[in-house]
Structure formats: structure tokens, C-alpha cells
C-alpha positions as CSV (number, residue, x, y, z in Angstrom):
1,X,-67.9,56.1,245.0
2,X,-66.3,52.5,244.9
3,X,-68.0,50.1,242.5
4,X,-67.3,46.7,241.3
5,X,-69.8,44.7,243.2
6,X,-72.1,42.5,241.9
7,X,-74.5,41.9,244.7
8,X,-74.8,44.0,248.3
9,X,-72.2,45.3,250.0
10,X,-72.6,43.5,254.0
11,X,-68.7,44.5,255.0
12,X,-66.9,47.2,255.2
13,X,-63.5,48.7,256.6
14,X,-60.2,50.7,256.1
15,X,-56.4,49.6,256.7
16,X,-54.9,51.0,259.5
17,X,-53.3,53.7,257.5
18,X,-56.1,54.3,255.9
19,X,-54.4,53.8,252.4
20,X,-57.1,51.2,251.6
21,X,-60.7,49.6,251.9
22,X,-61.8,46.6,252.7
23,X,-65.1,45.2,251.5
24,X,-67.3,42.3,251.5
25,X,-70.4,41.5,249.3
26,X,-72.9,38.9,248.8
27,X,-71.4,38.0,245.3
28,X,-68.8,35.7,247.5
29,X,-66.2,37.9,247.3
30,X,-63.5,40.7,249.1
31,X,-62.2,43.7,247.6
32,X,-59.2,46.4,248.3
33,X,-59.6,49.5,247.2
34,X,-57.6,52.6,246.8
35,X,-59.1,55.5,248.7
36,X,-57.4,58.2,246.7
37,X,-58.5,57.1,243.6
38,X,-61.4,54.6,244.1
39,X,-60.0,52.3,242.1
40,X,-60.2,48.5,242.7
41,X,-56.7,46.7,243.5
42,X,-57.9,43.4,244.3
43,X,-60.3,40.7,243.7
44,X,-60.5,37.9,247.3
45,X,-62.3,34.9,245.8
46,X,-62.7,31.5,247.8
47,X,-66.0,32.1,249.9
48,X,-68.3,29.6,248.0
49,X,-71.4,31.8,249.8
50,X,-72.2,35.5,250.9
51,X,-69.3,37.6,252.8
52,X,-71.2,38.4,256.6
53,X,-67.8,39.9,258.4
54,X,-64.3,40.9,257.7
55,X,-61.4,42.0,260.5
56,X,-57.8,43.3,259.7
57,X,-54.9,43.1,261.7
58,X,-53.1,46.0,263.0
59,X,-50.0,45.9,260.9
60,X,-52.3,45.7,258.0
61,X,-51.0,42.5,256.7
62,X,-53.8,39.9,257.0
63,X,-57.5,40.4,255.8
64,X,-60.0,37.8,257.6
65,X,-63.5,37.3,256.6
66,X,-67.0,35.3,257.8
67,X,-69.2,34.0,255.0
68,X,-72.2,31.9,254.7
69,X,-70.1,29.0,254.1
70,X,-69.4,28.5,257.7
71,X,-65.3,29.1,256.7
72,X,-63.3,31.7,257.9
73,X,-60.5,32.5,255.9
74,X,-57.2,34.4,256.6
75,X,-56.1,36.2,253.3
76,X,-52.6,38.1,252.8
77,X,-53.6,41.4,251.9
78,X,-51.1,42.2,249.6
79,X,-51.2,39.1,247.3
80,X,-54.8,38.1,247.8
81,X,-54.0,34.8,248.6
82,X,-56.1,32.5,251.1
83,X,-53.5,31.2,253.5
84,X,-55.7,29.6,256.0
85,X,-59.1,28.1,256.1
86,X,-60.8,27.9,259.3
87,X,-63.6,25.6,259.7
88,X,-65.8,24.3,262.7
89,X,-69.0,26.7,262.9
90,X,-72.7,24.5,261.8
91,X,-74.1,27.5,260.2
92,X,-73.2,30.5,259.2
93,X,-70.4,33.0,260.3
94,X,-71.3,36.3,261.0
95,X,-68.6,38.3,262.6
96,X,-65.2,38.0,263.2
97,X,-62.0,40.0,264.9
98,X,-58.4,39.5,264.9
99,X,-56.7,40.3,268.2
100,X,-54.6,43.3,268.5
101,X,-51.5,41.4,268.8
102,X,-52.5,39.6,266.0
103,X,-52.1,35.8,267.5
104,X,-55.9,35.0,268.0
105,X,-59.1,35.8,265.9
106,X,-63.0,35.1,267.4
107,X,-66.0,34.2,265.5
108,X,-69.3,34.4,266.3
109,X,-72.4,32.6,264.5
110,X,-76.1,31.6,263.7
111,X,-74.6,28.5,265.3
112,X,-75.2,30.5,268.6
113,X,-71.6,30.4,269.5
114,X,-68.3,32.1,269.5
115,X,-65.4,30.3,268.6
116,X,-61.7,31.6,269.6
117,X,-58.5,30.3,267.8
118,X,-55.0,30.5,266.8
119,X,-54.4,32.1,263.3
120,X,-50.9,31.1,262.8
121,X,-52.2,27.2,263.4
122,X,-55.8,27.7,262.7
123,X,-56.4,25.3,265.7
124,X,-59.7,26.5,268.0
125,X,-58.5,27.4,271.0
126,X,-62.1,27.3,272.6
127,X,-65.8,27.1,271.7
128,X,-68.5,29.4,273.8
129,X,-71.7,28.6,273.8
130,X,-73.3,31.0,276.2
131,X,-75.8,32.9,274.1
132,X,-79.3,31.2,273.5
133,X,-79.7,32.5,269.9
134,X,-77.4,33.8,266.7
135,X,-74.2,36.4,267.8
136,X,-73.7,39.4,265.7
137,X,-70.5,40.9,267.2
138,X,-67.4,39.8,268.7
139,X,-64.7,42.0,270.5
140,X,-61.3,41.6,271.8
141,X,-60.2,44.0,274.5
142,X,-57.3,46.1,273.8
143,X,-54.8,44.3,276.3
144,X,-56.9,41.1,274.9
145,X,-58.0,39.7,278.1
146,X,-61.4,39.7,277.3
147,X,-63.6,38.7,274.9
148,X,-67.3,40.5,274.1
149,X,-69.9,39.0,271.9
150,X,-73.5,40.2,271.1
151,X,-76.5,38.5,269.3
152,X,-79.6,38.3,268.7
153,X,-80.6,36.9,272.5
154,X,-80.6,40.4,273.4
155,X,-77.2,40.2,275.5
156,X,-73.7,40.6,275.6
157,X,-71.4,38.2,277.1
158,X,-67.8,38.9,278.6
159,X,-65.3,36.0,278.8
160,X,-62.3,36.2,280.4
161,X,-59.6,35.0,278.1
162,X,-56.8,32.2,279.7
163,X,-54.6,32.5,277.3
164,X,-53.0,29.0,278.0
165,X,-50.6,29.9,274.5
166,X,-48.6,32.5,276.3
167,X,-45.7,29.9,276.9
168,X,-45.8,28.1,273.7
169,X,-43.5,29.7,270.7
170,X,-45.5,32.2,268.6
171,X,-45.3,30.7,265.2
172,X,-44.6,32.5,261.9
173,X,-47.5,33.4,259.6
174,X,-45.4,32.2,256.4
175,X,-45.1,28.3,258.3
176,X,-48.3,27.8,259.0
């Protein structure tokens, strides 16, 4: 049992070594916890309303999360410290993914679009607006040529990424 919450849990997921634990809640805030010893290691505070979604990257180093606030943040795992603040969504943010190569993250919203954008630069790299009401779920493909969302229109929809970054310089996380 992991407690430490002070309000429902809406988010949940392991590191990809399964080390660690990632969760959400509607008391604004993320936590990591230990799996071995359900202890909490660290306290994510920033979200000014309720946590909706959180992704991780694949080399476990960034934590991103959705919240009621209609931010996205990008948080370095290790030192709990918000790095970027995405911002662009009308309403509220209710599920987000980081890419596998780690370059691009999606958002989806009660807005009733999905947004895709850059982490490194936090610019939005594209806003879809093909569902009629609230998305639920966005999903990268593996190879990250396509992009999956779901909501509450009873659909998904597949967009084919262009991913018009491929020549640019990938930029390092610590720049910014």
C-alpha cells in the first residue's frame, strides 16, 4: 500500500525499470515512490488544479503530467523540478504521452483536441481538432509515425505524423 495522498488517486504508472511509481492525485500534486519499500521519495508540486494524466519517458528521466489547469508540465524525475510549462489547451488536459524517442509529447483535452509538441522547446508542433467532443487517450506508435487519440465522441482517430523536425538539430533537455 502507498499512501500519502490527500485526495483521489486519477494517475498512475511505473519507471521503466520498475524501480519506481508514478502517481497523480486530485490534491495538485505527483509522487515517486519506492516499490520495494512503499515509501514516498518525492513530492511534484506546481499544478495549481487536479492531476488528469502523467507519461514517462523511456530512459526514465522526465515525468510529464495533464492537470485541470490546462498546463502540461515536464518534470526531471530525479530532482522534482518543473523544467517546462506547456500551455495552449482552453480547458482541461486529460491525457498525455511522451514519444518513444523522447523528442515529442501529445495531449488530448475537454477542449476536444489533441495537441502535438516539442518537449525540448515546448513549441506546438500542431493542433488536431478532429473529434466532436472531450479526448481521453492519446498514443504514439512505436516507430512514432502515428498518432491515436480517443474521447468521449465514441471514436478514435489516427493521424499520420510529418515530422517536419527530422532535419532541425535535436536540442538538449538541460538548454531548453
Amino acid at each position: 500500500t502507498f499512501e500519502g495522498h490527500t485526495g483521489s488517486v486519477t494517475c498512475s504508472g511505473f519507471s521503466p525499470d520498475s524501480q519506481w511509481i508514478f502517481s497523480g492525485s486530485l490534491d495538485k500534486t505527483l509522487r515517486r515512490w519506492e516499490v520495494t519499500s512503499s515509501r514516498c521519495l518525492q513530492v511534484y508540486e506546481g499544478h495549481e488544479k487536479r492531476i488528469n494524466a502523467l507519461s514517462l519517458s523511456l530512459d526514465g528521466r522526465w515525468l510529464l503530467s495533464g492537470s485541470s489547469d490546462r498546463t502540461m508540465r515536464l518534470w526531471d524525475v530525479k530532482t522534482g523540478q518543473c523544467v517546462r510549462v506547456y500551455t495552449g489547451h482552453n480547458e482541461p488536459i486529460t491525457t498525455v504521452q511522451i514519444s518513444s524517442d523522447g523528442r515529442f509529447a501529445a495531449s488530448g483535452s475537454t477542449d476536444k483536441t489533441v495537441r502535438l509538441w516539442e518537449l525540448a522547446s515546448g513549441h506546438c508542433l500542431g493542433v488536431y481538432e478532429d473529434h466532436a467532443h472531450s479526448v481521453f487517450s492519446v498514443a504514439f506508435s512505436r516507430d512514432g509515425q502515428w498518432l491515436l487519440s480517443g474521447g468521449d465522441d465514441y471514436v478514435l482517430q489516427l493521424q499520420e505524423i510529418v515530422w517536419e523536425l527530422e532535419a532541425r538539430e535535436s536540442r538538449n533537455w538541460d538548454q531548453g
